[in-house]
Backbone as JSON, one array per atom type, in Angstrom:
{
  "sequence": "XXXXXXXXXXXXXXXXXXXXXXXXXXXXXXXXXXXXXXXXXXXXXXXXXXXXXXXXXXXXXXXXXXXXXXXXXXXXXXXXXXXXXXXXXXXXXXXXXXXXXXXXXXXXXXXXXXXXXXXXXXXXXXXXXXXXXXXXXXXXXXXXXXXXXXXXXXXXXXXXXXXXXXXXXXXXXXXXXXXXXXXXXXXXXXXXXX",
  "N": [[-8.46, 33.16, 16.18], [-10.08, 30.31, 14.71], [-9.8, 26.89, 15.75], [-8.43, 24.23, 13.97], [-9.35, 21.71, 14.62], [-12.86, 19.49, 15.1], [-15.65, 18.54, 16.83], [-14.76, 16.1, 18.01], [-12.18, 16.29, 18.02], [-11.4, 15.96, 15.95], [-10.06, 16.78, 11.64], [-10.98, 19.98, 10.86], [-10.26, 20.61, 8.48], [-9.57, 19.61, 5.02], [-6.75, 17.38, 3.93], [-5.91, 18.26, 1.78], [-6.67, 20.9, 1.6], [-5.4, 21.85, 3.97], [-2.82, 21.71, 3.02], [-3.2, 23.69, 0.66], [-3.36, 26.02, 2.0], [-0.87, 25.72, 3.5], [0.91, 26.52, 1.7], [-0.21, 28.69, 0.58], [0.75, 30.62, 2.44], [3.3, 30.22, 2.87], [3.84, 31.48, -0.02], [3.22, 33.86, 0.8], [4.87, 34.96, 2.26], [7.17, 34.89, 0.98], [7.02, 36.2, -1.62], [6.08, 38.82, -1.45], [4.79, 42.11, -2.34], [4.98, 44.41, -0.57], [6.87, 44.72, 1.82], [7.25, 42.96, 4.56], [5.97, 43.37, 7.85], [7.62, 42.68, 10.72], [6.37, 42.04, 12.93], [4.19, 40.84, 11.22], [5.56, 38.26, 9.9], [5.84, 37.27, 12.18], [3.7, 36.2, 12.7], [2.79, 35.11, 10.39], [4.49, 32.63, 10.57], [3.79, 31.37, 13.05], [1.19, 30.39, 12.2], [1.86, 28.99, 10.43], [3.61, 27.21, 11.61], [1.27, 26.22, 13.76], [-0.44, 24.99, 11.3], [0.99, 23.28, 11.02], [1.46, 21.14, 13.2], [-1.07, 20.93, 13.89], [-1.79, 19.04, 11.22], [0.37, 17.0, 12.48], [-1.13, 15.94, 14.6], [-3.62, 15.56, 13.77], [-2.6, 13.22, 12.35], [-1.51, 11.64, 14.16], [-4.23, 11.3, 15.53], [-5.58, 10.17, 14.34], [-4.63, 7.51, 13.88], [-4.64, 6.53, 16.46], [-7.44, 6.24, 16.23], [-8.36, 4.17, 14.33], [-6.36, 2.15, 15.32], [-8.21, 1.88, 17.3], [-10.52, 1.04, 16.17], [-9.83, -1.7, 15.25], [-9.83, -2.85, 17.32], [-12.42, -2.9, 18.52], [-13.75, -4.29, 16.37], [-12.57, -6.72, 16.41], [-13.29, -7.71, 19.21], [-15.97, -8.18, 18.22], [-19.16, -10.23, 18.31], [-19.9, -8.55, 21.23], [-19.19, -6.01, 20.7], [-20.8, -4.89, 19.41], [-22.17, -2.18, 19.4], [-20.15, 0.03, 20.36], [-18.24, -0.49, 18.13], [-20.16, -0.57, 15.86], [-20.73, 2.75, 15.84], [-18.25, 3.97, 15.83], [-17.29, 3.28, 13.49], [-18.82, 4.23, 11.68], [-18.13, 7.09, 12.02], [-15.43, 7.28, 11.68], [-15.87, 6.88, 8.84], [-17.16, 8.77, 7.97], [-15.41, 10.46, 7.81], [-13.79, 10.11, 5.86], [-12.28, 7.86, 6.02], [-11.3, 4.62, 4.47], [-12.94, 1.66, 4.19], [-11.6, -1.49, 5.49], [-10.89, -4.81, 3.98], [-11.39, -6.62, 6.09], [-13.65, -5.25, 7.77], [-16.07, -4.93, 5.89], [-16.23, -7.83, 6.11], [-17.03, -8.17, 8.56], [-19.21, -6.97, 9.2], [-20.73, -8.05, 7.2], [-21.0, -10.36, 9.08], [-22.55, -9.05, 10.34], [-25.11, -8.33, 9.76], [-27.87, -9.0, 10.21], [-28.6, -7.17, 12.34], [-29.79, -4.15, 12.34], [-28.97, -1.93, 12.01], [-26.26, -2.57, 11.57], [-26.59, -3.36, 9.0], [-27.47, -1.36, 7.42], [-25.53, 0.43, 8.15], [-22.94, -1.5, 6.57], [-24.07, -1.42, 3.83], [-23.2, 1.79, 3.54], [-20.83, 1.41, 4.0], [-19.7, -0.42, 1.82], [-20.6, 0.93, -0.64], [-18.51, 2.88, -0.28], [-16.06, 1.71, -0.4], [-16.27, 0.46, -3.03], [-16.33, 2.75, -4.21], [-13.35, 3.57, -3.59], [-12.12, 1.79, -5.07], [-12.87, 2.1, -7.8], [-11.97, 4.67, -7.8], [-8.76, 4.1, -7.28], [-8.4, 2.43, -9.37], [-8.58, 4.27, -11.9], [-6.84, 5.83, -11.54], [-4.93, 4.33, -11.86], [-2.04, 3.8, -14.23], [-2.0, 2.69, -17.54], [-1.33, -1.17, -18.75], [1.9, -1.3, -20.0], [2.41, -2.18, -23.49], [3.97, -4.01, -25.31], [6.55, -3.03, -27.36], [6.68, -3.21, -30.76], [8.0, -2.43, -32.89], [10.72, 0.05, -33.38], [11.9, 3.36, -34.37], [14.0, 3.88, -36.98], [14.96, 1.31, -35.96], [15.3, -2.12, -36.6], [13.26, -4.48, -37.49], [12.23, -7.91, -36.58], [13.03, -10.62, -37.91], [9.94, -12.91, -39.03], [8.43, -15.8, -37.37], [7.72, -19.64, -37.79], [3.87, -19.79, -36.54], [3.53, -22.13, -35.82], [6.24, -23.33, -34.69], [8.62, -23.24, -31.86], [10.64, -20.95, -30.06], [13.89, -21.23, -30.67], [16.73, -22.68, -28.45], [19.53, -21.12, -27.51], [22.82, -22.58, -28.28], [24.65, -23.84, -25.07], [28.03, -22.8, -24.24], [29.82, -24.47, -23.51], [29.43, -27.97, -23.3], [26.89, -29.52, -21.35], [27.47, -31.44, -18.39], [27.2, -34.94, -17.78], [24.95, -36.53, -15.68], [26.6, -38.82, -14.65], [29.4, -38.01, -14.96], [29.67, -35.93, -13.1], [28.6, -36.88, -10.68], [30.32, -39.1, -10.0], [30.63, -42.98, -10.33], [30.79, -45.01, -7.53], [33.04, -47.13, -6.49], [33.31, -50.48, -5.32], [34.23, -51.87, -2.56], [37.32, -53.49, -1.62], [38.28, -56.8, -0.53], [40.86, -56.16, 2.11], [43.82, -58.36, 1.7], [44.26, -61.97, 3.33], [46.83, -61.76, 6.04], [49.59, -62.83, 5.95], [49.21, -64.65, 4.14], [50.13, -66.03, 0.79], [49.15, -64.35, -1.74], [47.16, -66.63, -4.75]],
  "CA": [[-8.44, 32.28, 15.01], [-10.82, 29.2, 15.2], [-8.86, 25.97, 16.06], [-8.45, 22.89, 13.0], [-10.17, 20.48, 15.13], [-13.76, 19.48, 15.14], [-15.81, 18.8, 17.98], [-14.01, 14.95, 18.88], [-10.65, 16.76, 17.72], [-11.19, 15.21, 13.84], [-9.59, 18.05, 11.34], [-12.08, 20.49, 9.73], [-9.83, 21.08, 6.95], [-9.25, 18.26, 4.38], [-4.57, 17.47, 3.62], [-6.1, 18.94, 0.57], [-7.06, 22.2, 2.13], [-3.88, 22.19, 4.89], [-1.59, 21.65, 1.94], [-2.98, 24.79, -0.14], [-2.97, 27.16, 3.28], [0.47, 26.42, 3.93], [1.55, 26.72, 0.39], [-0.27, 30.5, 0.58], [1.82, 31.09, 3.95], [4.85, 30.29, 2.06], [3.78, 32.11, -1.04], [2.87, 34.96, 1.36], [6.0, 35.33, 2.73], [8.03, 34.97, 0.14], [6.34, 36.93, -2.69], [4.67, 39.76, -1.01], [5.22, 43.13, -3.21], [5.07, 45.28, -0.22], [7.68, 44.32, 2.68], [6.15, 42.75, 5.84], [6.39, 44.2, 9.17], [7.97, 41.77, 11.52], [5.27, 41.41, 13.28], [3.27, 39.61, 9.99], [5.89, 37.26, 9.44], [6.15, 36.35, 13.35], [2.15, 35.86, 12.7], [2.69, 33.73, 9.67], [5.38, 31.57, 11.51], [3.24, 31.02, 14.07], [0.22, 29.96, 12.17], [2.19, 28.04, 9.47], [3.7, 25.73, 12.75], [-0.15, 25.58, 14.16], [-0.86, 23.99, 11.09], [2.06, 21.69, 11.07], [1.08, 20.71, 14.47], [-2.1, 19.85, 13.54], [-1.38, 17.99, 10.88], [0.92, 15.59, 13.04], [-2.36, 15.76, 15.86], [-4.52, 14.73, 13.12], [-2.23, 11.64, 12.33], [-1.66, 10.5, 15.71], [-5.33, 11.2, 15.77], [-6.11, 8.66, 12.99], [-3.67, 6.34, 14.01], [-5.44, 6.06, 17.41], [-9.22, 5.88, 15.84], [-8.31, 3.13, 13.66], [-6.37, 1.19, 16.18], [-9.35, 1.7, 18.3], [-12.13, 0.27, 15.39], [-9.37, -3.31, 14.8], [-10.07, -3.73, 18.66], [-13.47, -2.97, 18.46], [-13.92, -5.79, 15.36], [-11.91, -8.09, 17.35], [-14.16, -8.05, 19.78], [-17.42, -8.44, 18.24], [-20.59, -9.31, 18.82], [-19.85, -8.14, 21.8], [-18.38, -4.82, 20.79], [-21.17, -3.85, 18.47], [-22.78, -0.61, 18.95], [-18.94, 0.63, 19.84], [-17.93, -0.81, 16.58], [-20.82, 0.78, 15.12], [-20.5, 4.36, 15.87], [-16.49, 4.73, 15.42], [-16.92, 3.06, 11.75], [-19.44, 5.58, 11.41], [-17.11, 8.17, 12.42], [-14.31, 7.09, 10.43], [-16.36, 6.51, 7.34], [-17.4, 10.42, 8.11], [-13.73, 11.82, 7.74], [-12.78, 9.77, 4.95], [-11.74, 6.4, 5.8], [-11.81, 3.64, 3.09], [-13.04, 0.19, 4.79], [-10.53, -2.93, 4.7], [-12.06, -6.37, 4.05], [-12.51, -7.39, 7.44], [-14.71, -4.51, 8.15], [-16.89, -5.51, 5.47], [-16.97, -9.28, 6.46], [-17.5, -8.28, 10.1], [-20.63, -6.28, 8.86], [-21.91, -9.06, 6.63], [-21.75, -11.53, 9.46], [-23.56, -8.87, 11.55], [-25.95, -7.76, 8.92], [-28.93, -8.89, 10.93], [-29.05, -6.11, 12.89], [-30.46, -3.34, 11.11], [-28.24, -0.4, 12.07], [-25.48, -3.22, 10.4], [-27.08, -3.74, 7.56], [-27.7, -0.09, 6.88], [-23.54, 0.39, 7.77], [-22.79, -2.21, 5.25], [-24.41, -0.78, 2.18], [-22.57, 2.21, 3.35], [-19.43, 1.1, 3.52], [-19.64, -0.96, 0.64], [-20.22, 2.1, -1.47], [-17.46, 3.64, 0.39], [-15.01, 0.3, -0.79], [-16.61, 0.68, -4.56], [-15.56, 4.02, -5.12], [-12.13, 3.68, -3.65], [-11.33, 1.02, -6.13], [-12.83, 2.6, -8.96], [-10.9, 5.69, -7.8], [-7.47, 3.75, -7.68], [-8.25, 2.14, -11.1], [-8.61, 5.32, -12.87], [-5.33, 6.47, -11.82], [-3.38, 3.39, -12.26], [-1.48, 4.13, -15.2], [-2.51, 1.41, -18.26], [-0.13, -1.91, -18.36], [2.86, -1.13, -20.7], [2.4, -2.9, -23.96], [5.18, -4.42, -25.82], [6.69, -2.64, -28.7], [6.6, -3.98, -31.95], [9.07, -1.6, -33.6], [10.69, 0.84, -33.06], [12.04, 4.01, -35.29], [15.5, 3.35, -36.47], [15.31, -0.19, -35.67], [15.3, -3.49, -37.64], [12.12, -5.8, -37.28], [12.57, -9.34, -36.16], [12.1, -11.54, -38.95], [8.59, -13.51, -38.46], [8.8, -16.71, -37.21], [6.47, -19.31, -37.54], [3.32, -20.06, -35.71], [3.94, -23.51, -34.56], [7.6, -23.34, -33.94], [9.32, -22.6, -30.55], [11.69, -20.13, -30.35], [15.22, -22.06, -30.59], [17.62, -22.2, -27.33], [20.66, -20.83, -27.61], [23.41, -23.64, -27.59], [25.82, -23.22, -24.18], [29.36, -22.69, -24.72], [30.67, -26.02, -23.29], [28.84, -28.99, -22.92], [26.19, -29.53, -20.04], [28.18, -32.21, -17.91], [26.09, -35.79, -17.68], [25.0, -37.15, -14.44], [27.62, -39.68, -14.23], [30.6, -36.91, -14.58], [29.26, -34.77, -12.24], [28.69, -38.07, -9.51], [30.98, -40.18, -10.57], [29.6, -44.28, -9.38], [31.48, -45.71, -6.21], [33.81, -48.39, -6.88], [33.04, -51.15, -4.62], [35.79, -51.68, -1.54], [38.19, -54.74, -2.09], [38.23, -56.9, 0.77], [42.17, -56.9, 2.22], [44.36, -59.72, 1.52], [44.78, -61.83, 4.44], [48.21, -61.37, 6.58], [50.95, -63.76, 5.76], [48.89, -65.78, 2.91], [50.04, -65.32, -0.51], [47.07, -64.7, -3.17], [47.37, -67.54, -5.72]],
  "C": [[-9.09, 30.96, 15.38], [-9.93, 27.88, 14.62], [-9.3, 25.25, 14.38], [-9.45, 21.82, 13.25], [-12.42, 20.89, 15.1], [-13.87, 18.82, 17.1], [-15.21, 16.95, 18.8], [-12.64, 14.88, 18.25], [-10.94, 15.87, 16.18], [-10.8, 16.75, 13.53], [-10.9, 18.8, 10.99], [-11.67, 20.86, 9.03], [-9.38, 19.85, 6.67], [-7.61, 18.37, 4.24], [-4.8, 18.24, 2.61], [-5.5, 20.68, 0.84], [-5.52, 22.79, 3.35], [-2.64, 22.89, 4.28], [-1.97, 23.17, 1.26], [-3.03, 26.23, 1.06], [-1.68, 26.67, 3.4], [1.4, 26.35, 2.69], [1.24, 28.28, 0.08], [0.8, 31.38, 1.58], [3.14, 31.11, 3.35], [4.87, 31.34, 0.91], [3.3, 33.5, -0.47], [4.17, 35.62, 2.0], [7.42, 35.85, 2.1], [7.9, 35.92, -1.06], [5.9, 38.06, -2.04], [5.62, 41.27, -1.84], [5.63, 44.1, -2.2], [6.16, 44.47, 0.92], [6.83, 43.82, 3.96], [6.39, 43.41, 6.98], [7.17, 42.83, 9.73], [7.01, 41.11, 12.36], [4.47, 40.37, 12.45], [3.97, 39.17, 9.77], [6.39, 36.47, 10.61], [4.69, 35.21, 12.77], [2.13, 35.01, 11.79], [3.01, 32.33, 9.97], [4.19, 30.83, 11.77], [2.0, 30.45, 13.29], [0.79, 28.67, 11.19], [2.96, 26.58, 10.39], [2.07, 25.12, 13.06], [-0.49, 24.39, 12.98], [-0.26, 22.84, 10.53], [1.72, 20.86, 12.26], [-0.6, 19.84, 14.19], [-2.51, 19.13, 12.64], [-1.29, 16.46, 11.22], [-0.19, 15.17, 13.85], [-3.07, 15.34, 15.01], [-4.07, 13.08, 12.37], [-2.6, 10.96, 13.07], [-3.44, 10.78, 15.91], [-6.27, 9.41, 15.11], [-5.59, 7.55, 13.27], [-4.72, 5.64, 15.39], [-7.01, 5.47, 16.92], [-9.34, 4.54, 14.98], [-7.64, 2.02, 14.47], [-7.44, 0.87, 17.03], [-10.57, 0.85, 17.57], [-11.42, -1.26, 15.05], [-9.6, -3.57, 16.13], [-11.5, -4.07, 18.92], [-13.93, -3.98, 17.89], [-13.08, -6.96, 16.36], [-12.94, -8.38, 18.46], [-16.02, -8.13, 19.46], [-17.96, -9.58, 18.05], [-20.69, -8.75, 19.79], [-19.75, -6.95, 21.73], [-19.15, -3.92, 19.93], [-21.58, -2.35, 18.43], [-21.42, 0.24, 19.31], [-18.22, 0.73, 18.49], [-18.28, -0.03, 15.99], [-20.4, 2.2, 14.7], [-19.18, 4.46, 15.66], [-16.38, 3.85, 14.02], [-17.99, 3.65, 11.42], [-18.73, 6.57, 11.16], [-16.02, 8.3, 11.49], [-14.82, 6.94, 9.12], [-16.47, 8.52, 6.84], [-16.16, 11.16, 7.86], [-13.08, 11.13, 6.77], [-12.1, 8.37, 5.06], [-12.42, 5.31, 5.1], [-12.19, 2.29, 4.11], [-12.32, -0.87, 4.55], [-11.51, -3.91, 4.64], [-12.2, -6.69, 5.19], [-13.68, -6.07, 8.06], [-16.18, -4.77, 7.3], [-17.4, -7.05, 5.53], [-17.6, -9.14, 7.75], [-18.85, -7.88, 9.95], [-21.59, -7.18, 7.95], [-22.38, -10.13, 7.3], [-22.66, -10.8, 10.5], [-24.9, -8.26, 11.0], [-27.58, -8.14, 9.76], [-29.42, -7.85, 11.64], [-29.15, -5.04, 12.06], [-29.36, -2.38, 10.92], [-27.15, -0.97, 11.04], [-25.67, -3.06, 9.29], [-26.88, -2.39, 6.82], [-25.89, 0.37, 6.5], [-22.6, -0.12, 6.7], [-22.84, -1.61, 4.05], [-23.44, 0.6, 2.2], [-21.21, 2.43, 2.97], [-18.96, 0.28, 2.61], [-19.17, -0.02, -0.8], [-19.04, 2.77, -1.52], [-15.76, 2.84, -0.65], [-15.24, 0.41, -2.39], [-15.84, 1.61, -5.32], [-14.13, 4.02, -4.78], [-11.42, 3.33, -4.32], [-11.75, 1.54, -7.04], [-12.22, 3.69, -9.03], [-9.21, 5.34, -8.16], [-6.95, 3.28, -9.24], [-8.13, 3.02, -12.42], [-7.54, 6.27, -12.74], [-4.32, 5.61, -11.83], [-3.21, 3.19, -13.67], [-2.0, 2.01, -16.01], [-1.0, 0.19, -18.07], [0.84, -1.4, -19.71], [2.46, -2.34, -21.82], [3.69, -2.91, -24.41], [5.24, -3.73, -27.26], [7.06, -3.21, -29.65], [8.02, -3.43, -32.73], [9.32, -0.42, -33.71], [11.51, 2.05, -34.25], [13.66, 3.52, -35.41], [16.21, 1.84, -36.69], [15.07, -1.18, -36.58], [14.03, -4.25, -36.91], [12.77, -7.07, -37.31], [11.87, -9.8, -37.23], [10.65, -12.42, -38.27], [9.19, -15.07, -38.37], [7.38, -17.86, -37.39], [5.69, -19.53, -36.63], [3.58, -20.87, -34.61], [5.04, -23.76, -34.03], [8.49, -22.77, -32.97], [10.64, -21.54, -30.92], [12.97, -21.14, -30.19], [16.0, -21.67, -29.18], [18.95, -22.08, -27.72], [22.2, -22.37, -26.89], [24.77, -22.87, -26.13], [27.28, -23.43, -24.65], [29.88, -24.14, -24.41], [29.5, -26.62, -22.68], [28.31, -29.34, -21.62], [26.93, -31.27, -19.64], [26.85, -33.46, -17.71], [26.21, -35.79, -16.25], [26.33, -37.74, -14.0], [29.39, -38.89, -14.17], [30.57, -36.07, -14.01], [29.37, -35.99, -10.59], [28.98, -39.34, -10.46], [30.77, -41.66, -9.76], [31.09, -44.43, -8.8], [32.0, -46.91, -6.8], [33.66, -49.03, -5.2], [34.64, -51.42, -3.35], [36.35, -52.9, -1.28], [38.57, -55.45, -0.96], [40.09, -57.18, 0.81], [42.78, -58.05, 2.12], [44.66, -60.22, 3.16], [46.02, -62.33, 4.71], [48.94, -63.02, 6.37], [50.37, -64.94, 4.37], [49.63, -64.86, 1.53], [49.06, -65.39, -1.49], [47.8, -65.86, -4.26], [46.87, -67.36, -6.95]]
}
């Protein structure tokens, strides 16, 4: 059976593609009209772990390649033609570009191979947002009225909505910090006040 991995271990099947093979494996196991041998449902096992396994190997794969391209940007100009080629790489399997990958590429746009990277991953950044926008559900408008229900009389234009008065009286300053009475100097000892 030919492995998941490509030739620098990337998957060659998309989560897409993982997800509907081990949804057949399940639906193969479970459904099958004729009974299986034991043998074909060791053999399913066993392939339906492989591609749980590589799955998690293609995380920790990703996880590494992308920590590896924020060290790479951290270090550039120095770090370019590494840079380069592993945001190549990652652009190649599907990764969306964050904003500092596109500023790092506009301040290195001089160099050609940059420049060329740029426009790619620009495109790359374009469609992801016009992808997210076309599945983020519209904003909720406000309902006007509903079945059943009573309409709010109209109010008009220029006039604020009224505040509701509070139940007991908002306390003033001065009954809340009540003023300091000044401090009376003692009488002194054995005089009488007159």
């Amino acid at each position: 059976m030919p492995t998941p991995y490509g030739s620098r271990g990337g998957m060659a099947f998309s989560a897409a593609e993982l997800h509907v093979l081990r949804r057949s494996l399940a639906h193969a196991l479970q459904s099958s009209s004729a009974p299986l041998a034991a043998e074909e449902v060791q053999d399913c096992l066993h392939l339906a772990q492989s591609v749980d396994e590589a799955v998690r190997e293609a995380g920790r794969l990703r996880a590494f390649v992308l920590d590896d391209l924020a060290r790479y940007r951290g270090a550039l100009p120095g770090s370019l033609p590494g840079y380069l080629a592993l945001l190549r790489e990652a652009l190649a399997t599907g990764y969306e570009p964050v904003p500092d990958d596109l500023a790092a590429l506009r301040a290195l746009r001089a160099d050609p191979a940059a420049a060329a990277l740029l426009e790619r991953a620009r495109a790359v950044a374009e469609r992801s947002v016009r992808r997210r926008l076309a599945t983020t559900p519209a904003p909720r408008t406000r309902l006007l009225t509903l079945a059943g229900g009573q309409a709010e009389p109209p109010r008009p234009a220029p006039a604020p909505k009224e505040r509701p008065r509070p139940e007991r009286p908002v306390p003033t300053p001065g009954e809340v910090f009540p003023p300091r009475r000044k401090p009376t100097a003692p009488p002194a000892s054995g005089l009488a006040a007159v």
